[in-house]
C-alpha positions in Angstrom: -89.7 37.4 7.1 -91.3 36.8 3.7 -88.8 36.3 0.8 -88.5 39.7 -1.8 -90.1 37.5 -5.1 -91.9 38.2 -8.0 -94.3 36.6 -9.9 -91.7 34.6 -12.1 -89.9 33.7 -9.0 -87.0 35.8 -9.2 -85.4 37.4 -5.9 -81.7 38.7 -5.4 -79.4 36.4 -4.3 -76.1 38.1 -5.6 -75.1 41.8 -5.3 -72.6 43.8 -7.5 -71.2 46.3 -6.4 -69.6 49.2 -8.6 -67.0 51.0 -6.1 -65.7 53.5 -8.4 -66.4 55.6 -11.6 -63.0 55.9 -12.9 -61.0 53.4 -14.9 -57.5 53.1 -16.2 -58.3 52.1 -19.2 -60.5 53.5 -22.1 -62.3 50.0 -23.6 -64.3 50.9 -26.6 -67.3 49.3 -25.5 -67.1 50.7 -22.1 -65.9 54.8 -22.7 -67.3 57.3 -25.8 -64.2 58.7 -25.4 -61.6 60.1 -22.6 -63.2 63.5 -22.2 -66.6 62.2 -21.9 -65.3 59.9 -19.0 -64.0 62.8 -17.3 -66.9 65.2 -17.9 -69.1 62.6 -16.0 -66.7 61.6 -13.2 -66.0 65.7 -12.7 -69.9 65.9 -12.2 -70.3 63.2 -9.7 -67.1 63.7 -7.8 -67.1 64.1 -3.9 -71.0 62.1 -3.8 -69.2 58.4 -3.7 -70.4 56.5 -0.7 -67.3 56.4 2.0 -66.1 52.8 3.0 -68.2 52.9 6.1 -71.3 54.2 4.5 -70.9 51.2 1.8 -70.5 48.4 4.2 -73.4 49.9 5.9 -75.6 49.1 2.7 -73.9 45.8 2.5 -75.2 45.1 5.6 -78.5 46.1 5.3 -79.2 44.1 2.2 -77.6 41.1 3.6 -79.7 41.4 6.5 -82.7 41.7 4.0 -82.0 39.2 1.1 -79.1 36.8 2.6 -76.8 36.8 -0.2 -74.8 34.2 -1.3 -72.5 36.2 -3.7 -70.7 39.3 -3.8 -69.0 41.0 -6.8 -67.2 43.9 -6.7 -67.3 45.7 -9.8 -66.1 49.4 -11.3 -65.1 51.2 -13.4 -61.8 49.8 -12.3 -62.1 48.3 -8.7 -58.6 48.0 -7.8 -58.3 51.4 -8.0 -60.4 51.4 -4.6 -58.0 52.5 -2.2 -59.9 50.8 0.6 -60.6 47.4 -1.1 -58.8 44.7 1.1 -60.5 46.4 4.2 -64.2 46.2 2.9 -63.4 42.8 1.3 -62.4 41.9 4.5 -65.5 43.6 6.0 -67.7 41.8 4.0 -66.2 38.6 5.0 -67.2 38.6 8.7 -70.6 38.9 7.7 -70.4 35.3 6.4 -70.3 35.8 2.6 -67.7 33.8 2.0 -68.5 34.1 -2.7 -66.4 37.0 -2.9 -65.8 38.0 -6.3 -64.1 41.0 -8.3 -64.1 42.1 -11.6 -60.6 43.8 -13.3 -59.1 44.4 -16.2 -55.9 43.6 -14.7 -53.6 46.4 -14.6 -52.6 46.6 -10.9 -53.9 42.9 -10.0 -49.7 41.9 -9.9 -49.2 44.2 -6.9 -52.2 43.6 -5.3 -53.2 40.0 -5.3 -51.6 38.8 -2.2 -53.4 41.2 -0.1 -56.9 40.6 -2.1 -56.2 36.9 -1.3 -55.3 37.4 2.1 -58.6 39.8 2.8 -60.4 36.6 1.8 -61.3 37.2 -2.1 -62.3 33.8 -3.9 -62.3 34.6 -7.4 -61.5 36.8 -9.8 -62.5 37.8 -13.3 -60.0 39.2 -15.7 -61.3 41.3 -18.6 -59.0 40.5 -21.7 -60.2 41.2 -25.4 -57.0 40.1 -27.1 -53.4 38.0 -27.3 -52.2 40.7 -29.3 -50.7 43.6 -28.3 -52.3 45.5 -31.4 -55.8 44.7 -31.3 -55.5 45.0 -27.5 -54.4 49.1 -27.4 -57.3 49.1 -30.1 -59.9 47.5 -27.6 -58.7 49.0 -24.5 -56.9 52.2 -25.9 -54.1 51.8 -23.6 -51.0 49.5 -23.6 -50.9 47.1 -20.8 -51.6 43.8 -22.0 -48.2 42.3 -20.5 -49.3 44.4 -16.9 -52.7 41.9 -17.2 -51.1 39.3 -18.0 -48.6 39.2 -15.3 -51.4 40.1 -13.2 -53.4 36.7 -14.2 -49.9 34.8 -13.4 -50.1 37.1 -10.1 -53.5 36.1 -9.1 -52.9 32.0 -9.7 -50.0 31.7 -7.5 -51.6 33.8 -5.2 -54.3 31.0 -5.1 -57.0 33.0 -6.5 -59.7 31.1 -9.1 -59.3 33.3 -11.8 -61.6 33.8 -15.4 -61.1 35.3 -18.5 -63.9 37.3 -19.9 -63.6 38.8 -23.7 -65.9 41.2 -25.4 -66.1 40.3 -29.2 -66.7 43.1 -31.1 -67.3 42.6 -35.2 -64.4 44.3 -37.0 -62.4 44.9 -33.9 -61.3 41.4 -32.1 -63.1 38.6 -33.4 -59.9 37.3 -35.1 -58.9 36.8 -31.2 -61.5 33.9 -30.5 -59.2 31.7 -31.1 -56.0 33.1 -29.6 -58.0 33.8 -26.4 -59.3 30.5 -26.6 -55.5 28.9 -26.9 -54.3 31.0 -24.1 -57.5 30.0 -21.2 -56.2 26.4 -22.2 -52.7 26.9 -22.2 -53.1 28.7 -18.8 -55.9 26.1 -17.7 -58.5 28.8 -17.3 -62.1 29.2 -18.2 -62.5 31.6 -20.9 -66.2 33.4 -21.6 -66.8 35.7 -24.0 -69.1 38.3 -24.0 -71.8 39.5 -27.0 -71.6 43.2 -26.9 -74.1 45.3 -24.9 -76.1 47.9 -26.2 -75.4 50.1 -23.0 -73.9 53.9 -23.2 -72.4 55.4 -26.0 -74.0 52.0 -27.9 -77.0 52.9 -27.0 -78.6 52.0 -30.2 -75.7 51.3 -32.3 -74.7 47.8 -30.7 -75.5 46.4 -33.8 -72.8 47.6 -35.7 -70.2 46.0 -33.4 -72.5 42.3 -32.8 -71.1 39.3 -33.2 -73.2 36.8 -31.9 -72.9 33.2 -30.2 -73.1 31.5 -33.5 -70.6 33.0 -34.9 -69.0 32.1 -31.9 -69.4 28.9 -31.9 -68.6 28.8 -35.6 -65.3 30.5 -35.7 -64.0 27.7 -32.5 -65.6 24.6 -34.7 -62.9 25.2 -37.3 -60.7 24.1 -34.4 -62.3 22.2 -32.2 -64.6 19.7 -31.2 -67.1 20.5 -28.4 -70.3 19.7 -26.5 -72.7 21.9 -24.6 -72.4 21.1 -20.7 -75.8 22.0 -18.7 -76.9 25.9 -17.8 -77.1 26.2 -14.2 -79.8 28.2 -12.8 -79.0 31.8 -13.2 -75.9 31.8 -15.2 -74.8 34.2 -17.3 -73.1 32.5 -19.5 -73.4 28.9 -21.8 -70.8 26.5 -21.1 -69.2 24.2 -23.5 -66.3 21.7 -23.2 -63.7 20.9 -25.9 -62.9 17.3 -26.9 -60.0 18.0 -25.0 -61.8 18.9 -21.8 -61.3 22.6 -21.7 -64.2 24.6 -20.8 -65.3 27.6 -22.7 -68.2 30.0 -22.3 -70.5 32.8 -23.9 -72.6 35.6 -22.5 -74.8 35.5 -25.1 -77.5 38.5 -23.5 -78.8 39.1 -27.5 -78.7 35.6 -28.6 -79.7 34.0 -26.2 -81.1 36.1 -23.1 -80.9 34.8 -19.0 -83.3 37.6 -17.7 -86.2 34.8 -16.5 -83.8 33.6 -13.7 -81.9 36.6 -12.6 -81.0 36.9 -9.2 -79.1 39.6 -9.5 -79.1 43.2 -8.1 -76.2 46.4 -8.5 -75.3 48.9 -6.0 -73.7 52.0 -7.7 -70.9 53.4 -5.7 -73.5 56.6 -5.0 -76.1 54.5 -2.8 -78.5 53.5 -5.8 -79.7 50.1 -6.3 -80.6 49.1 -9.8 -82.8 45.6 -10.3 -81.1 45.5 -14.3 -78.4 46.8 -16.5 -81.3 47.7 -18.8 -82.9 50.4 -16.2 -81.0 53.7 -15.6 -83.8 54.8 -13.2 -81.4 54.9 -10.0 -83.4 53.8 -6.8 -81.6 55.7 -3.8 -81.1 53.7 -0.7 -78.4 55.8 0.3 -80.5 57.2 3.6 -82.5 54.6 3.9 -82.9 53.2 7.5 -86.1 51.8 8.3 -86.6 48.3 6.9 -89.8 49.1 5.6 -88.8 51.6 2.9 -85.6 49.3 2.1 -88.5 46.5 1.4 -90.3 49.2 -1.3 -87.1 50.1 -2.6 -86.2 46.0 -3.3 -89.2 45.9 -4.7 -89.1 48.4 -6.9 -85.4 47.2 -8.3 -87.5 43.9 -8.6 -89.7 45.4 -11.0 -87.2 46.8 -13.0 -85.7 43.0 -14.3 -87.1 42.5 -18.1 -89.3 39.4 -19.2 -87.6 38.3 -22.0 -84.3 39.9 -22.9 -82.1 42.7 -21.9 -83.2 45.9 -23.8 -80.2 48.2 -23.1 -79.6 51.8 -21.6 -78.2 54.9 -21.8 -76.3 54.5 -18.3 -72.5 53.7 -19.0 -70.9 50.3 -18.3 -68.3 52.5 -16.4 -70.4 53.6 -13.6 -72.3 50.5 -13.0 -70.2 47.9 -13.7 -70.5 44.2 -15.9 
């Protein structure tokens, strides 16, 4: 069967999945504001795909584009009643990249049984060290809940990441505390340029801080080199004279879009080919393989050229 490509090469190779439109926090770069959330998740209530239905899908596109890398995403994942089951779904199909996506809340209670579904890695969204800054990020307390969720998820066995939204005039003064505590705990650490995506549709500027900055702010303290891109990263790697390993998604400064491989599921049956698109592309009832090769294509289409451009559609309904 002939490989889903397009003319810069690019194919899907990993799938995110957003599994739900709630979240129990409020992050600032994520949610307008708590009504807003709620207005939305009230409209689209009682449409999600059931458990079945999704590993369904899952199916399908693996039987389509053999995947080597699954992500579940949100909104806030764990707060998929049904996770460890589809995890473990997904599993016997022979995926064995399983990754999620958190901010950590309820990863303490849950790890063991993520672990033991067969999840490989984790990501754990984490914007500051300081309790503060943190309720001003997230707009919630809970940092001591995420991080005892992080120590959760290590002894549990789980490869775990740190990923931290900078936002100028917010958190930049936690580069460097986040930066102390990924080494301390012996964890990679990326962070993340904003995203002109929702609410900051058009006004990500105000918040950007960019990968020089960056980069600047952690030379005042350390010492580092740039280690090689692999081919379709997200993020630029760097290591610290002391051998730590530090990141940045840097989709402004410096864009991946020409080797994407990636492609989103929303948890309502529609496939998106970019965060920039909010054009959904239903494969909800989709059976014959046909269509399900028009639809591909179509999400195909939808990757940019040079750099991501942004949209309208929230980070909370189709996931980082």
């Amino acid at each position: 069967m002939e490989e889903i490509k397009d003319h810069f090469g690019r194919t899907f190779k990993t799938l995110r999945i957003s599994l739900i439109n709630t979240c129990n926090l409020a992050c600032t770069y994520c949610s307008y504001s708590n009504d807003d959330d709620q207005k939305n998740n009230a409209v689209n209530k009682g449409n999600n795909l059931k458990t079945k239905e999704l590993t369904d899908l899952i199916i399908r596109l693996h039987e389509r584009l053999n995947l080597g890398s699954i992500r579940f995403t949100g909104g806030e994942p764990l707060l998929y009643k049904e996770l460890p089951a589809l995890i473990e779904g997904v599993r016997k199909l022979g995926i064995t990249d399983l990754n999620l996506t958190t901010n950590g809340l309820l990863l303490q209670k849950q790890a063991s049984a993520l672990k033991a579904a067969g999840l490989t890695a984790i990501n754990v969204s984490l914007d500051a060290t300081d309790p503060l800054t943190f309720f001003m990020m997230a707009r919630r307390h809970g940092l001591e809940q995420t991080l005892k969720g992080i120590d959760a998820a290590l002894h549990a066995g789980i490869t775990v990441k740190i990923n931290s939204v900078i936002m100028k005039g917010l958190n930049e003064n936690q580069v460097i505390p986040l930066l102390k505590y990924a080494a301390d705990q012996q964890l990679i650490i990326r962070f993340l340029e904003i995203m002109a995506m929702g609410h900051l549709h058009g006004k990500a500027d105000d918040y950007f801080f960019s990968q020089a900055e960056i980069l600047k702010l952690i030379s005042t303290r350390h010492r580092f080199t740039p280690v090689q891109r692999t081919k379709s990263a997200t993020a630029n790697y760097w290591q610290t004279e002391a051998g730590h390993i530090f990141g940045i998604i840097a989709n402004e400064s410096q864009p991946f879009c020409t080797d994407c491989d990636r492609l989103r599921l929303d948890a309502y049956g529609n496939i998106y080919g970019c965060l920039s698109s909010n054009q959904p592309i239903s494969i909800r009832d989709i059976s014959d393989p046909a269509l399900l090769d028009l639809s591909l294509k179509e999400a195909l289409k939808q990757k940019q050229t040079i750099k991501f451009t942004g949209s309208k559609l929230s980070m909370l309904h189709i996931g980082g």
